[in-house]
PDB file with SEQRES, HELIX, SHEET and CRYST1 records, atoms N, CA, C and O in Angstrom:
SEQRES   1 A   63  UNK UNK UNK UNK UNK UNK UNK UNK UNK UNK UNK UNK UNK          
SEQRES   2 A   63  UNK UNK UNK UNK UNK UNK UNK UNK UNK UNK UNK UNK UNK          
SEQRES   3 A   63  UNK UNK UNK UNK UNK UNK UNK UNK UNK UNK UNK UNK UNK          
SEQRES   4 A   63  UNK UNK UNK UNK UNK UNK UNK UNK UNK UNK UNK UNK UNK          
SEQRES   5 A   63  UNK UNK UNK UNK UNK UNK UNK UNK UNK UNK UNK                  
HELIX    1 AA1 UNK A    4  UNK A    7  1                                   4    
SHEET    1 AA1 5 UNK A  48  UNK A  52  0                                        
SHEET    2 AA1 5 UNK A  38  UNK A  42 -1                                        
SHEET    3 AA1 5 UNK A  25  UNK A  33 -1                                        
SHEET    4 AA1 5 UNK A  15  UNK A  19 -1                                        
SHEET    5 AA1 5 UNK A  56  UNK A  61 -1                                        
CRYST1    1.000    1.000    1.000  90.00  90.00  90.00 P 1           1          
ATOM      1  N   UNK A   1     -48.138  -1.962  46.028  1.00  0.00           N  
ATOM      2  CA  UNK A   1     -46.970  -1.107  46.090  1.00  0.00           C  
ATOM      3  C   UNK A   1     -46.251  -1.347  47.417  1.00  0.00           C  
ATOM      4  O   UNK A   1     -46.903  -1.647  48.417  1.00  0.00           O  
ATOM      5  N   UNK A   2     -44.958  -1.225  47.448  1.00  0.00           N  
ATOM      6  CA  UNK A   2     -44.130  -1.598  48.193  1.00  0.00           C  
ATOM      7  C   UNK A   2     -44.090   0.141  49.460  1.00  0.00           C  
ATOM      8  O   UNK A   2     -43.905   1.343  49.269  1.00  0.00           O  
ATOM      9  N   UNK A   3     -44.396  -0.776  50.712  1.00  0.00           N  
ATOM     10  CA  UNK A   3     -44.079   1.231  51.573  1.00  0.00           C  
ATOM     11  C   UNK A   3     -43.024   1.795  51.541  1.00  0.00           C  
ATOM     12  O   UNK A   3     -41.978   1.265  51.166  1.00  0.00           O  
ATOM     13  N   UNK A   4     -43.138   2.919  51.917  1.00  0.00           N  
ATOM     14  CA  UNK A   4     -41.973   4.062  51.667  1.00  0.00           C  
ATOM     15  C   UNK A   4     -41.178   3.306  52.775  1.00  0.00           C  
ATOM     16  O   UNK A   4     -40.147   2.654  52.612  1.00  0.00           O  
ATOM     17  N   UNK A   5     -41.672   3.462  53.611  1.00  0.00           N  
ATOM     18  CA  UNK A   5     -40.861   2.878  55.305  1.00  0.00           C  
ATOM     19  C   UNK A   5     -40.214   1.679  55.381  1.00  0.00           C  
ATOM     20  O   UNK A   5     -39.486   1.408  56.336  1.00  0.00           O  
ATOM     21  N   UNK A   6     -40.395   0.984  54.530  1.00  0.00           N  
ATOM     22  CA  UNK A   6     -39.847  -0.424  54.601  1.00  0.00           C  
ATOM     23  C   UNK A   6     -38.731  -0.216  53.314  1.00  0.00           C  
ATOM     24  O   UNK A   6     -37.631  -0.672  53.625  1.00  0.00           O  
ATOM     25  N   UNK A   7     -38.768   0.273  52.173  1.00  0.00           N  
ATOM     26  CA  UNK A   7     -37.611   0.750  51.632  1.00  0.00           C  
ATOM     27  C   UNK A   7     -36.223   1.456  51.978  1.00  0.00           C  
ATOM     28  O   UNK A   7     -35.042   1.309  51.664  1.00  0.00           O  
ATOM     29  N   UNK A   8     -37.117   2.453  52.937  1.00  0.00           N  
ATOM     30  CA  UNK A   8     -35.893   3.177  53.712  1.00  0.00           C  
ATOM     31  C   UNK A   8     -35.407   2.039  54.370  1.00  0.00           C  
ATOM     32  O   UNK A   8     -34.775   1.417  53.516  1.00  0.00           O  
ATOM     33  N   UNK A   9     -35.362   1.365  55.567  1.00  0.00           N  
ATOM     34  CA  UNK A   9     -35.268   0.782  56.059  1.00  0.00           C  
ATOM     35  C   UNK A   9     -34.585  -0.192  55.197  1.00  0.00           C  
ATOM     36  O   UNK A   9     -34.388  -1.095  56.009  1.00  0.00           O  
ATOM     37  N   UNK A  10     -34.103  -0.593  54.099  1.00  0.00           N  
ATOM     38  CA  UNK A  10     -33.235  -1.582  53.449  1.00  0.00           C  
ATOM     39  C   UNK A  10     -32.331  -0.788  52.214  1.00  0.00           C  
ATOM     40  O   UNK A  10     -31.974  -1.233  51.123  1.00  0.00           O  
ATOM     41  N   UNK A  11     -32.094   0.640  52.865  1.00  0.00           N  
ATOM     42  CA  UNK A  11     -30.845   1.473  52.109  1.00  0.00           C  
ATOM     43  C   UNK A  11     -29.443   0.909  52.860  1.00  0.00           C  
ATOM     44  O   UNK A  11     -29.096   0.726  54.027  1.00  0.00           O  
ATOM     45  N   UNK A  12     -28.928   0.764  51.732  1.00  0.00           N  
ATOM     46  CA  UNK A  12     -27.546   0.121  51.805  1.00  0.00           C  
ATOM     47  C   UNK A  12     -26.961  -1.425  52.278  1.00  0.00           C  
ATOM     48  O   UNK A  12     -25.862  -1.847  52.637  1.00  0.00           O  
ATOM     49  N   UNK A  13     -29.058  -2.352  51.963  1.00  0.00           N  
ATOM     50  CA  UNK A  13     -28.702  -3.528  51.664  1.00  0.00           C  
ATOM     51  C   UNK A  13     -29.148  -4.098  50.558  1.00  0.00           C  
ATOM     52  O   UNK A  13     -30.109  -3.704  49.898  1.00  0.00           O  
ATOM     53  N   UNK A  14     -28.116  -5.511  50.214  1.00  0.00           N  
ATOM     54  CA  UNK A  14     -28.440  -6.348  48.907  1.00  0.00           C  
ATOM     55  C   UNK A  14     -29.630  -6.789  48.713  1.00  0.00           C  
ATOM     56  O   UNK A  14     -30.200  -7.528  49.515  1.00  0.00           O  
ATOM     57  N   UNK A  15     -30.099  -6.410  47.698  1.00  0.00           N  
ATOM     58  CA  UNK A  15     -31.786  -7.245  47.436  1.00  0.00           C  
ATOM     59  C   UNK A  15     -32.092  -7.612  45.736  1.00  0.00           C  
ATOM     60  O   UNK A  15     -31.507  -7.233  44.722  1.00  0.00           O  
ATOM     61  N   UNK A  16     -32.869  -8.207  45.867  1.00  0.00           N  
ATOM     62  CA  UNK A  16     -32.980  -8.562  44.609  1.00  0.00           C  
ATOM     63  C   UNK A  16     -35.115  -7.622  44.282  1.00  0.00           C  
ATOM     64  O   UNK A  16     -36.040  -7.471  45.080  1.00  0.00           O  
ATOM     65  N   UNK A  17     -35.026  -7.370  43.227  1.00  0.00           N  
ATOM     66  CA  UNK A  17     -36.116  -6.816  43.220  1.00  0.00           C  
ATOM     67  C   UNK A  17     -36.870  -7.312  41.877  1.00  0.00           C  
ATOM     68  O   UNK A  17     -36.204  -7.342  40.842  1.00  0.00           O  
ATOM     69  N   UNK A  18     -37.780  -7.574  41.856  1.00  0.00           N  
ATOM     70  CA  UNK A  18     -38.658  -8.502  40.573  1.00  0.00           C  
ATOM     71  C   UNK A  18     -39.812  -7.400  40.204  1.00  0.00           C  
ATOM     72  O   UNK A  18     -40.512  -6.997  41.133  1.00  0.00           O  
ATOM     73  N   UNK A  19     -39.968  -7.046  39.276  1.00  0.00           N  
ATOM     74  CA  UNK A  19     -40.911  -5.680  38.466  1.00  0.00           C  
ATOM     75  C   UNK A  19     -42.021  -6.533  37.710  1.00  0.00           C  
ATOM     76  O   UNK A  19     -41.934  -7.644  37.187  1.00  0.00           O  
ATOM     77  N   UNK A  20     -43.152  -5.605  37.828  1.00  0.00           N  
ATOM     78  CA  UNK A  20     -44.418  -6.528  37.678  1.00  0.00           C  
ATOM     79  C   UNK A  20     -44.438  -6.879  35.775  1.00  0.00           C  
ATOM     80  O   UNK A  20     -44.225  -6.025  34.915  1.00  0.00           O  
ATOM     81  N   UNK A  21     -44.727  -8.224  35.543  1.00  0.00           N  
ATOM     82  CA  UNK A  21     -44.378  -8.073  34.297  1.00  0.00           C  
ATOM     83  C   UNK A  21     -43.623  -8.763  33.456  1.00  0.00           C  
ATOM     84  O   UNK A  21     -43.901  -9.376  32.425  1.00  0.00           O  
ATOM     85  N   UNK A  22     -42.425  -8.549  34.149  1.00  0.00           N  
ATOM     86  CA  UNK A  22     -40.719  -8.901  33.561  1.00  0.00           C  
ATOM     87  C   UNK A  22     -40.350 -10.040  34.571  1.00  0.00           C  
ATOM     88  O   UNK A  22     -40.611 -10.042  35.774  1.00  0.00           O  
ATOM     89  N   UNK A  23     -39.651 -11.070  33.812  1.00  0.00           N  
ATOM     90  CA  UNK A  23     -39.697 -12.335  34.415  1.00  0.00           C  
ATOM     91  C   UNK A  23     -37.986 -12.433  34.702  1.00  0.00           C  
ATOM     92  O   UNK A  23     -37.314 -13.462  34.788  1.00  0.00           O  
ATOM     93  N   UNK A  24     -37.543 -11.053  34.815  1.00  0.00           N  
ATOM     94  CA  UNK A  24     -35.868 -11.218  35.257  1.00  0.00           C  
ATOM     95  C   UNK A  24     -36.002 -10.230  36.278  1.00  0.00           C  
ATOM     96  O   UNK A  24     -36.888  -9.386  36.408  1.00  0.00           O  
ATOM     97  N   UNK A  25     -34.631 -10.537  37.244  1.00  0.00           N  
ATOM     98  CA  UNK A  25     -34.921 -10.286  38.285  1.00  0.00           C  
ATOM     99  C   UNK A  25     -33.828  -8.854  38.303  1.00  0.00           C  
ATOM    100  O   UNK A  25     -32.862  -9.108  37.583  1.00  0.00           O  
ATOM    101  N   UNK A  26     -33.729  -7.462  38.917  1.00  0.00           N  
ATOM    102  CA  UNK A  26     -32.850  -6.930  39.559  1.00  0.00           C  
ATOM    103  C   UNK A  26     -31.954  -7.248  40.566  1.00  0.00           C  
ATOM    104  O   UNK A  26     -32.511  -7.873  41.468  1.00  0.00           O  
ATOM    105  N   UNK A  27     -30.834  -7.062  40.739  1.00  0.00           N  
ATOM    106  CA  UNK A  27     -29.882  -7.329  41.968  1.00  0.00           C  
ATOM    107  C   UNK A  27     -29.203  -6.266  42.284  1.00  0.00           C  
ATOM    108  O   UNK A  27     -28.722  -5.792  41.255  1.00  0.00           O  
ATOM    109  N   UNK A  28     -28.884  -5.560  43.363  1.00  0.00           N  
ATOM    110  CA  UNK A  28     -27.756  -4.838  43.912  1.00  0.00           C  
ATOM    111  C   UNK A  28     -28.283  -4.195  45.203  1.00  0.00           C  
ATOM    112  O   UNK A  28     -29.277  -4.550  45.836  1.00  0.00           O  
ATOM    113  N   UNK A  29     -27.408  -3.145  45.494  1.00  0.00           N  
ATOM    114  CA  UNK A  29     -27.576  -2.506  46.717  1.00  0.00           C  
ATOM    115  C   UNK A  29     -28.504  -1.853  46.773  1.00  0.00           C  
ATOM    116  O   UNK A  29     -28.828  -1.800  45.586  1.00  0.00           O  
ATOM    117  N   UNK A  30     -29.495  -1.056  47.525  1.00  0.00           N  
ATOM    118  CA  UNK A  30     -30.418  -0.161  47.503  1.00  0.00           C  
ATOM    119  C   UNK A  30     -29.696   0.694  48.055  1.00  0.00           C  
ATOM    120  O   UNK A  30     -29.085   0.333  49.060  1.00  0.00           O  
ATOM    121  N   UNK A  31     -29.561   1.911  47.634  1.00  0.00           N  
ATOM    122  CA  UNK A  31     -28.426   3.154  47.721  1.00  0.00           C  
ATOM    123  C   UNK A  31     -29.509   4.088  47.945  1.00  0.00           C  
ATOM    124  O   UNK A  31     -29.330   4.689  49.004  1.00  0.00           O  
ATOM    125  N   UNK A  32     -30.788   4.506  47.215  1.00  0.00           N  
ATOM    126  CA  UNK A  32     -31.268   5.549  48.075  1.00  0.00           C  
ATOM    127  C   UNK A  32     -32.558   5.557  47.149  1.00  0.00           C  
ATOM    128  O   UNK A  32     -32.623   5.025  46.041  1.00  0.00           O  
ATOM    129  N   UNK A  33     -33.664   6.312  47.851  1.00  0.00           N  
ATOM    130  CA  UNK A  33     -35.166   7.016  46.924  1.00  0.00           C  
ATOM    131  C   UNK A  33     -35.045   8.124  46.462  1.00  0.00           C  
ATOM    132  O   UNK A  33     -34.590   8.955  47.249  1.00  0.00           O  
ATOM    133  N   UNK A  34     -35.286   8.468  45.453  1.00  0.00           N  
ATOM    134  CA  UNK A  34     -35.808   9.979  44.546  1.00  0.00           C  
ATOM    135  C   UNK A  34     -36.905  10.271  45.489  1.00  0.00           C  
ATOM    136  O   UNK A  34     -37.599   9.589  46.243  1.00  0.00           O  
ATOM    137  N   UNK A  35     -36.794  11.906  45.091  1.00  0.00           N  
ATOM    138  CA  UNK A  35     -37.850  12.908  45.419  1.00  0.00           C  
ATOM    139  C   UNK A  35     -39.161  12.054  44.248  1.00  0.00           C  
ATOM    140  O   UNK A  35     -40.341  12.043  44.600  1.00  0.00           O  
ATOM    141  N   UNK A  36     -38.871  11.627  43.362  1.00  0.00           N  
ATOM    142  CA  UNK A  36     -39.922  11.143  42.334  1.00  0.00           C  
ATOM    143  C   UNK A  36     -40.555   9.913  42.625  1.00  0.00           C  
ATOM    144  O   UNK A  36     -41.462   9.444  41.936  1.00  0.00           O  
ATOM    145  N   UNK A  37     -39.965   9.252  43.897  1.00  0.00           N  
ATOM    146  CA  UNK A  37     -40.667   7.718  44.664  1.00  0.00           C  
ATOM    147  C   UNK A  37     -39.724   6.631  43.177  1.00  0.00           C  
ATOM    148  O   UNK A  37     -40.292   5.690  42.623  1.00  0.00           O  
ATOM    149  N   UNK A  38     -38.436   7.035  42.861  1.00  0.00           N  
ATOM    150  CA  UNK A  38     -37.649   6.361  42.501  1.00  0.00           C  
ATOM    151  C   UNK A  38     -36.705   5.533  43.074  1.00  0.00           C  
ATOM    152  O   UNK A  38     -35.807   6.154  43.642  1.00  0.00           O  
ATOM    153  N   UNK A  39     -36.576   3.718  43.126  1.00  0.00           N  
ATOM    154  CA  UNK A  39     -35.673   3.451  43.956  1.00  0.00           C  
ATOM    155  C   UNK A  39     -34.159   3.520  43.249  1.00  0.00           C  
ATOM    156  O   UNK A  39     -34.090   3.510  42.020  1.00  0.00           O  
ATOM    157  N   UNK A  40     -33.051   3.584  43.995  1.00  0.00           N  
ATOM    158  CA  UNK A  40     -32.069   3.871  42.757  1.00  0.00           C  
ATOM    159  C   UNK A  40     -30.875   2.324  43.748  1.00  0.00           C  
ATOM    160  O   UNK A  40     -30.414   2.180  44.881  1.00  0.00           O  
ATOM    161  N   UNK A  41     -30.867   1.399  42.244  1.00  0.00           N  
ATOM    162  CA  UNK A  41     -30.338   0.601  42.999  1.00  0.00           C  
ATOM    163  C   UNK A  41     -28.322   0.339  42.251  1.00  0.00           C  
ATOM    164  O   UNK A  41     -27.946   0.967  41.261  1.00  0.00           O  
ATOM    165  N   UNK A  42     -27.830  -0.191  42.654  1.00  0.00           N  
ATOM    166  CA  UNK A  42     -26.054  -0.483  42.448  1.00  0.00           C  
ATOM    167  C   UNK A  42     -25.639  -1.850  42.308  1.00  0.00           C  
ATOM    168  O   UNK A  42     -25.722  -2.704  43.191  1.00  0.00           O  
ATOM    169  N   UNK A  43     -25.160  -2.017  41.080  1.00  0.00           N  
ATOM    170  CA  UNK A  43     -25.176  -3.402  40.429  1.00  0.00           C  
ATOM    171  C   UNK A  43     -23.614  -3.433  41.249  1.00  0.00           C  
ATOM    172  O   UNK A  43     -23.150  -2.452  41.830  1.00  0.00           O  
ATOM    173  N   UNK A  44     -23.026  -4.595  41.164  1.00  0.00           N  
ATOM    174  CA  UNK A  44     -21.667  -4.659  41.560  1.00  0.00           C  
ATOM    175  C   UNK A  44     -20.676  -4.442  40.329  1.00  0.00           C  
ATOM    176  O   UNK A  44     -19.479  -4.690  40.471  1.00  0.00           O  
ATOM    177  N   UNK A  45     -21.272  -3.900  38.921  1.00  0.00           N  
ATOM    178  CA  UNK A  45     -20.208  -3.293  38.327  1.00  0.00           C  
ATOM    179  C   UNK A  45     -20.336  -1.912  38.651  1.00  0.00           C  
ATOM    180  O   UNK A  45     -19.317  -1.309  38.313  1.00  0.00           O  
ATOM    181  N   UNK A  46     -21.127  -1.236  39.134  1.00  0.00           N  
ATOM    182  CA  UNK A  46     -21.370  -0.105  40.094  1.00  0.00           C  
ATOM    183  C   UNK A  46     -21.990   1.555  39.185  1.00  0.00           C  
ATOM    184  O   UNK A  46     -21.767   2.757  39.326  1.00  0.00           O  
ATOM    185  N   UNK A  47     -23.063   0.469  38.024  1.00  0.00           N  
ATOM    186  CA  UNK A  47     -24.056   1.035  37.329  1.00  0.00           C  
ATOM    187  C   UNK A  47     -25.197   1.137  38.212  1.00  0.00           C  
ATOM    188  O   UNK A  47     -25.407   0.454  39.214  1.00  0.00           O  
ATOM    189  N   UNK A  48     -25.897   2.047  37.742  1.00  0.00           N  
ATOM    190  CA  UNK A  48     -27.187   2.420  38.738  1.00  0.00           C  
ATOM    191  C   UNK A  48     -28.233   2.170  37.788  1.00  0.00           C  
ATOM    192  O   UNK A  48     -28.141   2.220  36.562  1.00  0.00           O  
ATOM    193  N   UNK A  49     -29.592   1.799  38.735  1.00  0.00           N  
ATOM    194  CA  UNK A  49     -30.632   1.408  37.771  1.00  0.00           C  
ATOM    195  C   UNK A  49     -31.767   1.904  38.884  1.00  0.00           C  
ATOM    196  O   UNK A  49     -31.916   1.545  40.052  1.00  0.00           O  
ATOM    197  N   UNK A  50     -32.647   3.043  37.936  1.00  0.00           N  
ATOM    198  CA  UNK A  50     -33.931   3.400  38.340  1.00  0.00           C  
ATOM    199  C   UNK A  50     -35.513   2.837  38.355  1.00  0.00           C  
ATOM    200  O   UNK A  50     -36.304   2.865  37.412  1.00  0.00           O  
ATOM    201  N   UNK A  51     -35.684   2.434  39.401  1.00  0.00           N  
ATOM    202  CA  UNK A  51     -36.832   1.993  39.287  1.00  0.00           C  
ATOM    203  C   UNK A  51     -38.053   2.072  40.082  1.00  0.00           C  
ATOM    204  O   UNK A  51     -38.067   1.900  41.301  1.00  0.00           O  
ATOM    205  N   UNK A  52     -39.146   2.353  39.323  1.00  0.00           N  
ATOM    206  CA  UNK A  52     -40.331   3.125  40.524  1.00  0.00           C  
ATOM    207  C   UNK A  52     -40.683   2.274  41.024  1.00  0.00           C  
ATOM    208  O   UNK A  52     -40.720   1.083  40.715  1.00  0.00           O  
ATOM    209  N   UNK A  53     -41.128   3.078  42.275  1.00  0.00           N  
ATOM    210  CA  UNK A  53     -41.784   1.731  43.141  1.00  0.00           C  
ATOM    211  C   UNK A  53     -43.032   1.410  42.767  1.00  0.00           C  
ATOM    212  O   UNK A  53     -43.481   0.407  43.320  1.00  0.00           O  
ATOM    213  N   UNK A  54     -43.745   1.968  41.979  1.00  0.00           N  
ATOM    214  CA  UNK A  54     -45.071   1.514  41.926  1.00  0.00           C  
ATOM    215  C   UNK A  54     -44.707   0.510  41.284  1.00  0.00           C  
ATOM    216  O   UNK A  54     -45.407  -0.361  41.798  1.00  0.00           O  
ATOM    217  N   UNK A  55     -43.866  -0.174  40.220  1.00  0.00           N  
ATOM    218  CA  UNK A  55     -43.373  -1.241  39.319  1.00  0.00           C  
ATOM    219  C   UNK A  55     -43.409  -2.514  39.869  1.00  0.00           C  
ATOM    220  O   UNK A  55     -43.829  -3.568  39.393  1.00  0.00           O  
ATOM    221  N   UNK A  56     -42.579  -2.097  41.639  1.00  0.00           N  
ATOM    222  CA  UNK A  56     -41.552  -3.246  42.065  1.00  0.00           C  
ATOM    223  C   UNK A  56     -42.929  -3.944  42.818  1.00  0.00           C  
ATOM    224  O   UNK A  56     -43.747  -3.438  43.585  1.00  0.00           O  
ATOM    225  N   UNK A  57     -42.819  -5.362  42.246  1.00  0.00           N  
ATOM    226  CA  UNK A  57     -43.397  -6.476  42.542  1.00  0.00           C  
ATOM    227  C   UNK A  57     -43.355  -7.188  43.831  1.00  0.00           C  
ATOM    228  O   UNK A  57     -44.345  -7.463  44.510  1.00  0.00           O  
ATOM    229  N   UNK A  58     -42.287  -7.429  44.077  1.00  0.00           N  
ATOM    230  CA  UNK A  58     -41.247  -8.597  45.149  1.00  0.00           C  
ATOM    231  C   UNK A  58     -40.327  -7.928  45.320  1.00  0.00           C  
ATOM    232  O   UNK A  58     -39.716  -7.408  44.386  1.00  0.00           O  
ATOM    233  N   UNK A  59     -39.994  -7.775  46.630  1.00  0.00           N  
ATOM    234  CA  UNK A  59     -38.451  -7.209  47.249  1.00  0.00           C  
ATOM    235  C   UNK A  59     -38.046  -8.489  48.383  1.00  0.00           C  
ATOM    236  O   UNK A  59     -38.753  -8.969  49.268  1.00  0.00           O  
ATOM    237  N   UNK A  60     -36.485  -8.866  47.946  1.00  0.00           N  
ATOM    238  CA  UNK A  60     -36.059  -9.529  48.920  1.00  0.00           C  
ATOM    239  C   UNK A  60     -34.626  -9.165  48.599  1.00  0.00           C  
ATOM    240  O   UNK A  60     -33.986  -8.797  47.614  1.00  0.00           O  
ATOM    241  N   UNK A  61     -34.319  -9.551  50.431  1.00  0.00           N  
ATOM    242  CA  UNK A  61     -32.499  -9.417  50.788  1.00  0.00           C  
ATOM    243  C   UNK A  61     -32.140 -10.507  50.421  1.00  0.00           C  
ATOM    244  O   UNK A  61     -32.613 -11.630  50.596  1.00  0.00           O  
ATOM    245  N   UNK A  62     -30.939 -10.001  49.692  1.00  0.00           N  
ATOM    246  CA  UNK A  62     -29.654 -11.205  49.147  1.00  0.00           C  
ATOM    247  C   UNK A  62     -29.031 -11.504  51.053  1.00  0.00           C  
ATOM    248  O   UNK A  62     -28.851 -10.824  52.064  1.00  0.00           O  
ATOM    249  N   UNK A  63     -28.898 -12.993  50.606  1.00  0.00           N  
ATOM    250  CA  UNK A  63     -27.907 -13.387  51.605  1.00  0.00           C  
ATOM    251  C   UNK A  63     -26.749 -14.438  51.153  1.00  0.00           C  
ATOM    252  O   UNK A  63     -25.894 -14.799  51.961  1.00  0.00           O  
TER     253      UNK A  63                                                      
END                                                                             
């Protein structure tokens, strides 16, 4: 599982995030955590997509 502290720490940058499992990847902004340890991320058509952290596999910044 990915730490709480290092998530915060990449609110309101681009990352791509890979979920254990699923062989496609997430992309957008990391905009913020749920009270529920939900990350809530922002596609650039500026849909939101929930996803727990216990899920998230791989986190990396877009550059």
């Amino acid at each position: 599982m990915i730490p709480k502290k290092l998530l915060n720490e990449l609110i309101d940058v681009d990352v791509y995030i890979y979920i254990k499992n699923i062989s496609e990847k997430f992309s957008g902004t990391l905009t913020r955590i749920t009270e529920d340890d939900l990350v809530v991320l922002k596609d650039k058509y500026n849909n939101s997509t929930y996803i727990p952290i216990s899920e998230i596999d791989v986190l990396t910044e877009r550059r």
